[in-house]
C-alpha positions as CSV (number, residue, x, y, z in Angstrom):
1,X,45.7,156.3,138.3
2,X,44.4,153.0,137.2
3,X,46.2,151.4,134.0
4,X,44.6,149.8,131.2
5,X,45.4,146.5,130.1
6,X,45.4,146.7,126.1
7,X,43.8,143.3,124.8
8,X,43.4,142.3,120.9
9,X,41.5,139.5,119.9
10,X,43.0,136.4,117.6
11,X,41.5,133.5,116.2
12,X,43.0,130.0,116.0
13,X,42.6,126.9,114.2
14,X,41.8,124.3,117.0
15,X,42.9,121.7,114.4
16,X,46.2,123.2,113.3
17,X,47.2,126.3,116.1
18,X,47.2,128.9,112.6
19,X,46.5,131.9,113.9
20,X,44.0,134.9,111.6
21,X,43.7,138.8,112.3
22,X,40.0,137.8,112.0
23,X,37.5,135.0,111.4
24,X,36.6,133.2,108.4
25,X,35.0,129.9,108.1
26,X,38.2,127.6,106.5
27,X,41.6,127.4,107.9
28,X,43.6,127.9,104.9
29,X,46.8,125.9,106.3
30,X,44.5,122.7,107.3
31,X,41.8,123.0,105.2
32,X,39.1,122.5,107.9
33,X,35.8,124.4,108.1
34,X,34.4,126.1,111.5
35,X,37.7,125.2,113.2
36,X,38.7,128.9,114.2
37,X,38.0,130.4,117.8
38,X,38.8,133.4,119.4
39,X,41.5,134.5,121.8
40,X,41.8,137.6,123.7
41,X,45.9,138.5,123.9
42,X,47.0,141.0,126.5
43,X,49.4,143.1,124.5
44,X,50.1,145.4,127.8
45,X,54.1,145.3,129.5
46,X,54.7,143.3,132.4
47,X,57.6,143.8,134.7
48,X,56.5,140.5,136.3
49,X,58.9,137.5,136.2
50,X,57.8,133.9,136.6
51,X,59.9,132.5,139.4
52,X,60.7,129.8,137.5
53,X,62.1,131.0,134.7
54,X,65.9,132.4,135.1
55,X,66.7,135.9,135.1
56,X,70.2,135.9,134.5
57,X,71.3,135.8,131.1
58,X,72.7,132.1,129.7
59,X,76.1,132.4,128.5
60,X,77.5,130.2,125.7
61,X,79.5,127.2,126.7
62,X,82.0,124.9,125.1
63,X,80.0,121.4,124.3
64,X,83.1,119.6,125.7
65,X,82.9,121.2,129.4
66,X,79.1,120.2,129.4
67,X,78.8,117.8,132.0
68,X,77.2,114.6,130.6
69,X,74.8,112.4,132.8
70,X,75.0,108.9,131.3
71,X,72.7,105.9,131.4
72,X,73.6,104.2,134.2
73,X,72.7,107.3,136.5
74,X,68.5,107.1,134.6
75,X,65.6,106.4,137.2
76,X,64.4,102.7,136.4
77,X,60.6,102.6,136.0
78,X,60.0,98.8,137.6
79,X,59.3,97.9,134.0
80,X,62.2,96.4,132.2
81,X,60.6,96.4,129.4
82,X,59.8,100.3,129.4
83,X,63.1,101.2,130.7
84,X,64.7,99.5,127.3
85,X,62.2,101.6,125.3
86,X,63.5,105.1,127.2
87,X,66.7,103.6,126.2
88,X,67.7,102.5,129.5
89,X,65.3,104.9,132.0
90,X,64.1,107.9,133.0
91,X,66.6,110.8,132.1
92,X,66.7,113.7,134.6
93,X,64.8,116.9,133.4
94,X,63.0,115.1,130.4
95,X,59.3,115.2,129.7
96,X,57.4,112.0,128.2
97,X,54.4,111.5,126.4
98,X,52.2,108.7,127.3
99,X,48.7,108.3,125.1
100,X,46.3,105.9,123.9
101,X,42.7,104.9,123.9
102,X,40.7,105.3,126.6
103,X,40.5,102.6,129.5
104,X,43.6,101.2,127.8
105,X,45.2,101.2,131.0
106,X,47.2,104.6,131.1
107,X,46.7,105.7,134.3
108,X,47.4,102.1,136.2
109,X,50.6,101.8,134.0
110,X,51.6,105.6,135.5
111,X,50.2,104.6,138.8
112,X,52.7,101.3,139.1
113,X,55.5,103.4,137.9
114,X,55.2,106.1,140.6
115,X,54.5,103.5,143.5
116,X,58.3,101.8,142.4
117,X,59.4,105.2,142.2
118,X,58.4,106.2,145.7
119,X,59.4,103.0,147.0
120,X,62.6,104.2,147.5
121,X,62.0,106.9,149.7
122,X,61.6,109.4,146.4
123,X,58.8,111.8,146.9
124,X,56.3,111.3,143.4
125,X,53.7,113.9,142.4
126,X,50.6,112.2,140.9
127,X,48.4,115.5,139.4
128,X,45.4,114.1,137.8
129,X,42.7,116.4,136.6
130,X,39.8,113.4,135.7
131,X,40.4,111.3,138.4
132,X,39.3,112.1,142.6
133,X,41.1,111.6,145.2
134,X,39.0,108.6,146.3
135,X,39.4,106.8,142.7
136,X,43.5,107.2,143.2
137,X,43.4,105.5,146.5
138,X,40.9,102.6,145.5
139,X,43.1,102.1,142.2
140,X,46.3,102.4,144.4
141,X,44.4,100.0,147.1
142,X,43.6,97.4,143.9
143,X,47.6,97.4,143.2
144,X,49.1,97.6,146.2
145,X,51.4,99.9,145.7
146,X,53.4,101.9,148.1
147,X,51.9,105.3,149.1
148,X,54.9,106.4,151.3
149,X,56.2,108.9,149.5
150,X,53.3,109.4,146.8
151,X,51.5,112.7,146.7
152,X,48.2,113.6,145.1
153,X,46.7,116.8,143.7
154,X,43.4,117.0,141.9
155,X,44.4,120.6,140.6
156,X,43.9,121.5,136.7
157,X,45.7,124.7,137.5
158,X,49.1,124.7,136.2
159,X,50.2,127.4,138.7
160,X,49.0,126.0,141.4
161,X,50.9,123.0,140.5
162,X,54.0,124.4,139.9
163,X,53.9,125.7,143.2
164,X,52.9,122.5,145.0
165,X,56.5,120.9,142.9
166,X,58.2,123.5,144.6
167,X,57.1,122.3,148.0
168,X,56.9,118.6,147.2
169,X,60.4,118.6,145.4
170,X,59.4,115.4,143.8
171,X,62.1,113.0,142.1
172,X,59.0,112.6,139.5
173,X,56.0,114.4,138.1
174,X,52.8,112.4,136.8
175,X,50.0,114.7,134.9
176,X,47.3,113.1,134.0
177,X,46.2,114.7,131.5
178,X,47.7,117.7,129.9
179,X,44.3,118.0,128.0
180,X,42.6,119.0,131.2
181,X,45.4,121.6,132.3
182,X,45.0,125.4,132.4
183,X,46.6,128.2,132.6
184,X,44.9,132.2,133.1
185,X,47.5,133.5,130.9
186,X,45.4,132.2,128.3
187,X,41.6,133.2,127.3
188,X,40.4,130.0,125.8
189,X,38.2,126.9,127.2
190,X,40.3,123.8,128.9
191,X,41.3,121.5,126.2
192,X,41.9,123.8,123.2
193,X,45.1,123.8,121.2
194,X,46.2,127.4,122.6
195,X,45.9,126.2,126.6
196,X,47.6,122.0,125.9
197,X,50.6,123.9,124.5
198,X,50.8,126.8,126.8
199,X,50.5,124.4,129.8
200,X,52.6,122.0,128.4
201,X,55.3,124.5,128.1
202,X,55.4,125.8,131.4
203,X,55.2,122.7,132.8
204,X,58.0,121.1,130.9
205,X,60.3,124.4,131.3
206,X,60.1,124.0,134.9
207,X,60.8,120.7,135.3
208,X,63.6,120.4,132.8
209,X,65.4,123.0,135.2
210,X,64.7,121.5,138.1
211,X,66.0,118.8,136.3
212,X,62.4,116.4,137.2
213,X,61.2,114.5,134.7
214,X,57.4,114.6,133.7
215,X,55.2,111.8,132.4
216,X,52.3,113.7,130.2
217,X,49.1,111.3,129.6
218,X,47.4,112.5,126.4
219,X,43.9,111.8,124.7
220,X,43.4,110.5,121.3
221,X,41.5,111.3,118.4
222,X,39.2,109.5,116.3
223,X,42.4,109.0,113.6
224,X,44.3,107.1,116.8
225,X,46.7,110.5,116.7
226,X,47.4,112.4,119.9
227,X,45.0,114.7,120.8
228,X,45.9,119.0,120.4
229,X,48.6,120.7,118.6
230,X,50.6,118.7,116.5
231,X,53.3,121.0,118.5
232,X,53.3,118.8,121.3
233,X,55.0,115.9,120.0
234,X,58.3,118.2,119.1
235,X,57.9,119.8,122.0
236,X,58.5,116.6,124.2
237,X,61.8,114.2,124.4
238,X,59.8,111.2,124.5
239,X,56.5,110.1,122.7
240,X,55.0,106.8,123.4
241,X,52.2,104.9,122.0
242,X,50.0,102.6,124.4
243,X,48.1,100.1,121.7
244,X,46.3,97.4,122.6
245,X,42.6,96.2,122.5
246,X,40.9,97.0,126.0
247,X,38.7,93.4,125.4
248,X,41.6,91.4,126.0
249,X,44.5,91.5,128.1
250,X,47.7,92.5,125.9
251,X,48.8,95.6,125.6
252,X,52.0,97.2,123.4
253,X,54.4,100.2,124.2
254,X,55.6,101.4,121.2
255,X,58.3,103.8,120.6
256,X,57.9,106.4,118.6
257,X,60.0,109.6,119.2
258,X,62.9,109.5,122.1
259,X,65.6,111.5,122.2
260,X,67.7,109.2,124.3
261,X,67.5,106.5,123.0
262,X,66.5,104.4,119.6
263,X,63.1,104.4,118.2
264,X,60.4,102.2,116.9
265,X,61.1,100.2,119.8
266,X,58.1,97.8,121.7
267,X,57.3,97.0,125.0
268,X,54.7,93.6,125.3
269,X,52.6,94.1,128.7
270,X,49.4,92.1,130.1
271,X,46.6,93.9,132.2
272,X,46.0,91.6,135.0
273,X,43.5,92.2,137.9
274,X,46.6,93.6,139.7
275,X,47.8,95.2,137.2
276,X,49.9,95.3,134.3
277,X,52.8,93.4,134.6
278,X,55.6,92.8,131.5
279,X,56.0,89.8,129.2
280,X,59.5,88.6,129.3
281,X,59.9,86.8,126.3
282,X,57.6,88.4,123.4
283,X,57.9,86.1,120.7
284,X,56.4,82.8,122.8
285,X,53.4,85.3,123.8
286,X,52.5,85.5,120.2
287,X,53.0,82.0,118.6
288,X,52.5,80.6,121.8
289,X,49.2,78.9,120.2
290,X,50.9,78.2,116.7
291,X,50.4,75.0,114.8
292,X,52.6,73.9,112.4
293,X,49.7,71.7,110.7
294,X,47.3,74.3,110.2
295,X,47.2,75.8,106.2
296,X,47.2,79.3,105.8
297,X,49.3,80.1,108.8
298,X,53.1,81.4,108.8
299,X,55.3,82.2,111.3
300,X,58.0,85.4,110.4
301,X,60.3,88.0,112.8
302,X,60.0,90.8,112.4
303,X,62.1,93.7,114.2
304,X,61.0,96.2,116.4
305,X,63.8,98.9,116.9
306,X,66.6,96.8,118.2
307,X,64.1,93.8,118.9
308,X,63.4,90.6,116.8
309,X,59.6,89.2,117.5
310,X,58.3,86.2,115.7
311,X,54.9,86.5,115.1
312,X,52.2,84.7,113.3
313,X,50.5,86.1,110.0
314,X,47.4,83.7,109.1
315,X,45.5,84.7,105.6
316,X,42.1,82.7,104.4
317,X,41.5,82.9,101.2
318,X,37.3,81.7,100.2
319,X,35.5,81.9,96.5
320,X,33.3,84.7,96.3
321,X,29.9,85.3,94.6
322,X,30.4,88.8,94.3
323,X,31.8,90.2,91.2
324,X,34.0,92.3,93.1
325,X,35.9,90.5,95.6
326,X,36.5,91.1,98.9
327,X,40.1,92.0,100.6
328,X,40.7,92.7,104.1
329,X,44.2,93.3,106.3
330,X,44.6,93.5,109.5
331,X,47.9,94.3,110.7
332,X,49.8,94.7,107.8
333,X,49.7,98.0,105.0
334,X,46.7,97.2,102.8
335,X,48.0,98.5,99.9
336,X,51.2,96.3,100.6
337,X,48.5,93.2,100.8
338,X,47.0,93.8,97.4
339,X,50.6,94.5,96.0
340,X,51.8,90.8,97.0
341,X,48.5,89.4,95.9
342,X,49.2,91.5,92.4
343,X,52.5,89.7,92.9
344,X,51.3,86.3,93.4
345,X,48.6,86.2,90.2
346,X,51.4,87.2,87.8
347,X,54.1,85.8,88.7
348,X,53.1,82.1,90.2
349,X,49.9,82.0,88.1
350,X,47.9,82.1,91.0
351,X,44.3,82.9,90.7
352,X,43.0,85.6,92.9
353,X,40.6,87.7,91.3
354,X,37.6,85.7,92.6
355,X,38.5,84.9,95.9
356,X,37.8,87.0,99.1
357,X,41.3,87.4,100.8
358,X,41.6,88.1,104.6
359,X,45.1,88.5,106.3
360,X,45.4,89.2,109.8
361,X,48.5,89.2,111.9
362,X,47.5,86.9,115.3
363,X,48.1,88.9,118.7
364,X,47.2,92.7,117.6
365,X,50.9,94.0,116.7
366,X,50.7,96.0,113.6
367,X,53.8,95.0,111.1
368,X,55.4,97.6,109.0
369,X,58.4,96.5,107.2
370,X,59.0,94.7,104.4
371,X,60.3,91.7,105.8
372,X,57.4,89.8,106.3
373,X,56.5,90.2,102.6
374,X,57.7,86.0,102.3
375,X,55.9,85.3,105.4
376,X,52.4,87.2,103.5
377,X,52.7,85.6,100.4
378,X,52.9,82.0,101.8
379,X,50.5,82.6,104.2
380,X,48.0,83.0,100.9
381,X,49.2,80.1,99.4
382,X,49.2,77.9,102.0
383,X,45.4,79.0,102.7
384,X,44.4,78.9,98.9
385,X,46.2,75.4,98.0
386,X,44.9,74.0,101.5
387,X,49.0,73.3,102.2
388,X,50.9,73.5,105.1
389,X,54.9,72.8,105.9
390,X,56.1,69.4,107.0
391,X,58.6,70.9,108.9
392,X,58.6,73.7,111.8
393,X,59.8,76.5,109.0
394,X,60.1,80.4,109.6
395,X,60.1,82.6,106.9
396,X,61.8,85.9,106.1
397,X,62.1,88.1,103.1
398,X,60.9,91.0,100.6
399,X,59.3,90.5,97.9
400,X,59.5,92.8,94.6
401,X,57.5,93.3,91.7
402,X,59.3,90.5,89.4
403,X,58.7,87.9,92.5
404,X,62.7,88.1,93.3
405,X,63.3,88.2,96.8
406,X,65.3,91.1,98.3
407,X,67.7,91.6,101.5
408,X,66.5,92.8,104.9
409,X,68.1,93.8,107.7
410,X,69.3,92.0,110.7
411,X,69.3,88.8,109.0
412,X,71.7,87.4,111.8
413,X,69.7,88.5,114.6
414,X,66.3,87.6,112.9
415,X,67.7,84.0,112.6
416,X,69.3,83.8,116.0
417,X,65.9,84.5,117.5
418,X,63.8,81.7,114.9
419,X,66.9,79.2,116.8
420,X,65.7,80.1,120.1
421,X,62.3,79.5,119.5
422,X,63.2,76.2,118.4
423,X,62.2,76.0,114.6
424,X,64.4,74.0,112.6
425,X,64.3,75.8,109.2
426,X,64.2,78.8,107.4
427,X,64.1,80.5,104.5
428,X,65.6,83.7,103.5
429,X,67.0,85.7,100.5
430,X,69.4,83.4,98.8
431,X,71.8,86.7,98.9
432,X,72.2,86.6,102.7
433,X,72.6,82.6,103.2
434,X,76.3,82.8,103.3
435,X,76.1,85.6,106.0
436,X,74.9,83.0,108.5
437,X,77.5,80.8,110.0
438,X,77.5,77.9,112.7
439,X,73.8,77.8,113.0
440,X,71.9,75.0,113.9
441,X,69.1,75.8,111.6
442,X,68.5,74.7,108.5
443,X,68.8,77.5,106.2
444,X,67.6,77.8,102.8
445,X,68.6,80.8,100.4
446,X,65.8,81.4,97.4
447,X,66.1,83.9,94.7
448,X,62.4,84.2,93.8
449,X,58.8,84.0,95.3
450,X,58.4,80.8,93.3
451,X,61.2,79.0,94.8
452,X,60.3,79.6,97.8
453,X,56.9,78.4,97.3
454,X,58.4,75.4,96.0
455,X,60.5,74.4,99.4
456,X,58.3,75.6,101.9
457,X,55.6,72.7,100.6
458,X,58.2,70.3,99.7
459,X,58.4,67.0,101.3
């Protein structure tokens, strides 16, 4: 007697994952129109058991008996750099995710990582599902990396690479990419929302008892967000963002979810013809070009994680014909630019409201806290009064609404860093000057945006 398989049929938001008895032509969680797709669901018993997942039943365990692998034990990527972003290195069983634009330089990065890792006689699974077999050897021919112990699969089948792990018992797992992964537990085309999370589970499940971590590669959408459900990023231990601008050579890590480690940190790399290799010292790779003499640029640190980075922030300010002005910012919060211009016209007397205003922070690193508000403002002055400073001055501060200027964090380690780039002054909130001791630089407290205006162009 032949059984029956009982199916039902679903339909999914490919935007959000919502699932709906039946179709209808808005996703009411997401709001998005024509977004839902079908899914047949096999609703039938199985007495089959992946051979992966355990059978025995887990029994609770006292958090003090747990056996605790620390950092010093993590797998080291060849990247200093990354390995302070994983918060020291690869921890055992844990899956990362690895996306960015296209032709960023994803898969070379991945590529680099797996030849250090197989350099030491540590097998390395390399599954890529765009790429042949012939482009992995010419890119791995173009690096010269070591092929000893790195294996290739050109499978999209997530069985069928779970069962080549189990032979290759790899010290580390490359997919590239989880968008082009399926499994035929699922009815829907490659790349849906329903299949990236179904393969991404089984994939991460295995690994994590196997105790092999995974690097995921992931696409991007238009919005710069990671492609698929939104459920992959909490389903990971590790999320990072590879920026950069695939016309010129830098390119930026960045931090964004880790479980092991702190966030928000960066990572400052430079594609070469062999590769991409690390910048050791970040903050001479972005003012390395700065001049002092030049109005309308300001140097600033900001912090990244754990990191200080000084960076440039140039602003050009030009009368307009237009009745309505125009403002542009690149690398800072727009909004926060027209705030500090707001700022400027009321509380310095500046006039603004007929001059297009451009900001832009020099080297492609996008800055999000409030501590370059100082280095903003000045940078608009400077352009509009046609001023620069006589002396080599960093800058570092919030600015409020009244013009007062308000404390920031790591004031100390922010200064340490201006010191080792040799400037010889700076200027901070007048709150925190006494917190800085036996420092050979000049420092200069200020209680207000108008103060500081005042010293900065002072003789």
């Amino acid at each position: 007697m032949v059984s029956r398989k009982s199916q039902r049929t679903e339909y999914v938001c490919e935007n959000c994952d919502a699932t709906f008895p039946k179709w209808q032509g808005e996703c009411y969680h997401c709001g998005t129109w024509n977004s839902l797709i079908a899914r047949n669901l096999n609703t039938s018993k199985s007495n089959s058991k992946h051979r992966w997942v355990k059978e025995d039943i887990e029994e609770a365990q006292l958090l003090s008996g747990i056996q605790f692998d620390d950092a010093k034990n993590r797998m080291t990527t060849g990247f200093l750099e990354l390995d302070q972003i994983l918060g020291g290195g690869i921890v055992d069983g844990s899956s990362i995710l690895l996306f960015g634009d296209p032709g960023i330089g994803k898969s070379t990065l991945l590529l680099q990582i797996a030849s250090h890792v197989s350099s030491n006689n540590s097998p390395v699974l390399y599954v890529s599902g765009e790429e042949s077999a012939n482009q992995i050897r010419a890119r791995s021919e173009r690096l010269k990396s070591s092929r000893e112990s790195l294996y290739y699969i050109g499978s999209t089948n997530i069985m069928t690479i779970i069962e080549n792990i189990e032979k290759v018992e790899p010290a580390l797992v490359i997919i590239d990419s989880i968008q082009t992964m399926f499994t035929d537990e699922i009815d829907s085309p490659i790349g849906t929302v329903g299949q990236v999370r179904e393969t991404a589970r089984q994939i991460m499940i295995y690994c994590k008892n196997k105790k092999i971590p995974v690097f995921l590669t992931g696409h991007v959408t238009k919005e710069g967000s990671v492609a698929g459900p939104r459920v992959l990023e909490h389903m990971v231990d590790v999320v990072l963002h590879f920026e950069g601008n695939s016309d010129n050579g830098y390119r930026i890590i960045r931090g964004i979810k880790n479980r092991f480690g702190s966030t928000n940190e960066i990572g400052i790399f430079e594609m070469m013809d062999i590769g991409i290799r690390q910048v050791d010292n970040p903050s001479s790779f972005f003012i390395h070009d700065y001049n002092s003499d030049l109005p309308g640029s300001v140097p600033v640190v900001t912090v990244e994680g754990t990191r200080p980075i000084i960076i440039e922030i140039q602003a050009l300010t030009s009368y307009s014909v237009f009745p309505q002005p125009r403002r542009t910012a690149t690398g800072i919060d727009f909004n926060r630019m027209i705030l500090l211009s707001t700022v400027l016209s009321r509380r310095t007397g500046l006039k603004l409201s007929d001059q297009d205003l451009i900001v832009n922070v020099i080297g492609g690193i996008k800055v999000t806290e409030p501590a370059a508000d100082l280095g903003i403002a000045l940078a608009i002055v400077s352009s509009f009064k046609d001023l620069s400073p006589k002396e080599s001055t960093i800058v570092i501060g919030e600015i409020g609404l009244s013009g007062e200027l308000r404390r920031v964090q790591n004031i100390t380690k922010r200064i340490d860093e201006a010191q080792k780039m040799g400037f010889s002054k700076a200027i901070i909130p007048n709150l925190q000057s006494k917190e800085i001791q036996n420092s050979e630089i000049k420092v200069i407290g200020v209680s207000n945006l108008k103060e500081a205006i005042n010293i900065y162009f002072s003789n």
